[in-house]
Short mmCIF file of the C-alpha atoms (twelve columns), coordinates in Angstrom:
data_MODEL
# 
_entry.id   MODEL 
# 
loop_
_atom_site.group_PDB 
_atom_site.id 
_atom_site.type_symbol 
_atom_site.label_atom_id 
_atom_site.label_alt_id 
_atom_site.label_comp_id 
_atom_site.label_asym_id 
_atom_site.label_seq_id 
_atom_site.Cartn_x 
_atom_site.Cartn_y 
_atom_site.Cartn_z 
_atom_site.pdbx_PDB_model_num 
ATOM 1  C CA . UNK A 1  92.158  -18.392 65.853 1 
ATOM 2  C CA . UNK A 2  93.899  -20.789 67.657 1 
ATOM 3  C CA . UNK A 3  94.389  -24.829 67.053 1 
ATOM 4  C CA . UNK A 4  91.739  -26.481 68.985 1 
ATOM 5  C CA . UNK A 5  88.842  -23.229 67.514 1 
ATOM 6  C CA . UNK A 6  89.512  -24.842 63.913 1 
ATOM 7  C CA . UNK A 7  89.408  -27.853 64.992 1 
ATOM 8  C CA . UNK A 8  86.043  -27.711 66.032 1 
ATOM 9  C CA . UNK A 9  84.757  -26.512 62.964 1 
ATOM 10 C CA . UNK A 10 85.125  -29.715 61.335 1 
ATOM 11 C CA . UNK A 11 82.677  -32.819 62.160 1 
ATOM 12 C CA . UNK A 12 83.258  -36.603 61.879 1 
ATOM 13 C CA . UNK A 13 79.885  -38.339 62.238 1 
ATOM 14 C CA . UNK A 14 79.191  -41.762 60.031 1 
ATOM 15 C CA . UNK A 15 75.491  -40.610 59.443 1 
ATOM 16 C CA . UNK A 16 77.210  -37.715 57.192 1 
ATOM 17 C CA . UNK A 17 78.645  -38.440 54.064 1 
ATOM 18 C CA . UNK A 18 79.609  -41.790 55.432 1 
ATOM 19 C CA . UNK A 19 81.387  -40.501 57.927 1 
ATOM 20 C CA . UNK A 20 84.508  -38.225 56.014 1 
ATOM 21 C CA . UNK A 21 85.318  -35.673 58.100 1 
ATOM 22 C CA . UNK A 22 83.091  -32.487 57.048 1 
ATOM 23 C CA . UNK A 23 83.052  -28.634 57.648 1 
ATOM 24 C CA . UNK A 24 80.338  -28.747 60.658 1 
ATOM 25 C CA . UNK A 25 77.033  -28.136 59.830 1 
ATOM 26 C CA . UNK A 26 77.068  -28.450 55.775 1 
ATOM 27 C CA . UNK A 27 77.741  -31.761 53.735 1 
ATOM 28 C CA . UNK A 28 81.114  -30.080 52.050 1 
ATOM 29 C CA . UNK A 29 83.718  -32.844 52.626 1 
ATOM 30 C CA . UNK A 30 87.575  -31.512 53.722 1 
ATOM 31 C CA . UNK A 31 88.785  -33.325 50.985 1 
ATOM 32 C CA . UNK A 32 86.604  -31.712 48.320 1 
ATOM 33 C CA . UNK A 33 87.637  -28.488 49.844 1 
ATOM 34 C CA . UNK A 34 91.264  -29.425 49.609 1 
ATOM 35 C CA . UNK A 35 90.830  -30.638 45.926 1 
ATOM 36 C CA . UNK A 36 89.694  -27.473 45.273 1 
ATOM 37 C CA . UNK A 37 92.341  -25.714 46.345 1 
ATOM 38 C CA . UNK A 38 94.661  -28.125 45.262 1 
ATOM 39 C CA . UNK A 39 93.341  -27.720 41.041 1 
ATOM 40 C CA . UNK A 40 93.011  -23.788 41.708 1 
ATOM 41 C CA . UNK A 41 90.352  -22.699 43.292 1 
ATOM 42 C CA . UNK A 42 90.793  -19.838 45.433 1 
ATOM 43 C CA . UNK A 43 89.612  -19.360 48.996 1 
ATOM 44 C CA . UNK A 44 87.468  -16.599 47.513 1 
ATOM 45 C CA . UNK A 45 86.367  -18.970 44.902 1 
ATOM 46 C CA . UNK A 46 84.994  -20.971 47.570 1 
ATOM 47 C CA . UNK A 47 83.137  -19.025 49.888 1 
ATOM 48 C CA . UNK A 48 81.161  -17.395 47.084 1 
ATOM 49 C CA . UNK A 49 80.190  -20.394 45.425 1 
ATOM 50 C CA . UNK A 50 79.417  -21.422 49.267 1 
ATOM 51 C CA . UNK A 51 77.041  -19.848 51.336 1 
ATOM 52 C CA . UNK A 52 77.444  -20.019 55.268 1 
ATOM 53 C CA . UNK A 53 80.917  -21.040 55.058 1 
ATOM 54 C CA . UNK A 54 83.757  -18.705 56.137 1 
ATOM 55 C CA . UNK A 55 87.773  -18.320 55.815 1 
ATOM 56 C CA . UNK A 56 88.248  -19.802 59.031 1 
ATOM 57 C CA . UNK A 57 86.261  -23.111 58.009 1 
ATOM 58 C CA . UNK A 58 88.705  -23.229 54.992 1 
ATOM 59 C CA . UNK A 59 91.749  -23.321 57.309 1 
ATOM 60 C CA . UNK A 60 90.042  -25.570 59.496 1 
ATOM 61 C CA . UNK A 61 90.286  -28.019 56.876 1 
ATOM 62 C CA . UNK A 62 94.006  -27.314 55.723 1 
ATOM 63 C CA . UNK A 63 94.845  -27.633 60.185 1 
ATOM 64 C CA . UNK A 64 92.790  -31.200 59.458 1 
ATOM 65 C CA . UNK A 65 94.815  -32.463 57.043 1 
ATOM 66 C CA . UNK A 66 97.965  -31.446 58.672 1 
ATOM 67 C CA . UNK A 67 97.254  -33.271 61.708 1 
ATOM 68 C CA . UNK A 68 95.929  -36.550 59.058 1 
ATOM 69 C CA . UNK A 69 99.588  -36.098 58.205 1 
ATOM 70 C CA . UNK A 70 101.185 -36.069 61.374 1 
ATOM 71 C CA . UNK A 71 101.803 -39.577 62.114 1 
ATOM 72 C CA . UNK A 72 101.929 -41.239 58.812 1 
ATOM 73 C CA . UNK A 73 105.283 -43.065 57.651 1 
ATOM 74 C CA . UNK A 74 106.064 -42.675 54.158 1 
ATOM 75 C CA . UNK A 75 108.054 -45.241 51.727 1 
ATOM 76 C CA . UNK A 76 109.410 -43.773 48.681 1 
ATOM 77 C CA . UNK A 77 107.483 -45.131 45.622 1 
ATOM 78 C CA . UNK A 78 110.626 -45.352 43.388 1 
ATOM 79 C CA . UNK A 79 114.213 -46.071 44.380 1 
ATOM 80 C CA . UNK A 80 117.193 -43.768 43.406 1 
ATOM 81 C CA . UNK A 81 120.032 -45.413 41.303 1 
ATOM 82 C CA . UNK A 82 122.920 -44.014 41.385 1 
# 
């Protein structure tokens, strides 16, 4: 599935969940999905606990983040000494 198919599968609409970017059609947020993932869920994990929601939705969210990513500049939080 290319780029712009995932992208579509995730919604942005400030009526939903105050407008955080969500897989389209359901109230699960991208960045509860991510969490998820992130503490150990597995993709399989998800989609059982999760009716109507498939692998591709999943990835949709990890391509969404990405992109988030993209353009933000990063400063270090700590300096190295030498």
């Amino acid at each position: 599935m290319e780029d712009r198919e995932l992208a579509e599968r995730i919604s942005v609409d400030p009526r939903v969940l105050a407008g955080k970017p969500v897989i389209r059609g359901t109230r699960l947020a991208v960045e509860y999905i991510l969490k998820r993932l992130a503490h150990g869920s597995s993709v399989a994990d998800i989609l059982a606990e999760y009716d109507g929601i498939t692998t591709d939705d999943v990835r949709a969210c990890l391509l969404f983040a990405s992109h988030a990513l993209e353009d933000t500049t990063y400063m270090p939080l700590v300096t190295e000494t030498a």
